[in-house]
N, C-alpha and C positions, 0 to 999 in steps of 0.2 A: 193681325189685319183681317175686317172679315170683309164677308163677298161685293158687298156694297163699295167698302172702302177700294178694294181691287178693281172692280170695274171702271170705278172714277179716275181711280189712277191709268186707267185705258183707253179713259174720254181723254183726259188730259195731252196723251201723249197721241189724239188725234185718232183713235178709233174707239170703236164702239160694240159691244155684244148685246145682239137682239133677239127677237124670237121673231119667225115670219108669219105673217096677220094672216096667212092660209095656210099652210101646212102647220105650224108650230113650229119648225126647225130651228134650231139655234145657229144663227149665221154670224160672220162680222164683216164688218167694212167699216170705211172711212168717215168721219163725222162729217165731212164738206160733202158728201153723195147728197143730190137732189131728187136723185132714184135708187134705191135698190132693188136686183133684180135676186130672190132667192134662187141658190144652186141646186135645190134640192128639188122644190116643184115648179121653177119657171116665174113666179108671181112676181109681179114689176109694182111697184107704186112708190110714194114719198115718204121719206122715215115715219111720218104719224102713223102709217099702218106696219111698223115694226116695231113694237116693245122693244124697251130696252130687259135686257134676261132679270137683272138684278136692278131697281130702285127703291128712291125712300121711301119707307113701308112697308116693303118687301119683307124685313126681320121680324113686323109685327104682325104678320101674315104666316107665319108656321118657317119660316128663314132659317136656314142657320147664320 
């Protein structure tokens, strides 16, 4: 299983790993969140400004 396929199965079971759209920090939370707040620097906004860590095209971008 690679990293893409793991993370989906993380969606699935209702969370999610992202990177936070200011610091870069890898956070998770819940897919229903209409905010996430990163723990790391404070940053509050809607999932769009959270990448998810790992998606498609992610492998053909230097991935393992």
């Amino acid at each position: 299983m690679n990293q893409l396929e793991i993370q989906e199965a993380i969606q699935h079971a209702g969370f999610n790993v992202v990177t936070c759209g200011d610091c870069g920090s890898v956070l998770l939370h819940e897919t229903s969140d209409e905010e996430i707040i990163c723990p790391h620097c404070g940053y509050a906004s809607e999932p769009c400004d959270f990448p998810d860590l790992y998606y498609t095209g992610w492998d053909y971008m230097g991935g393992i």
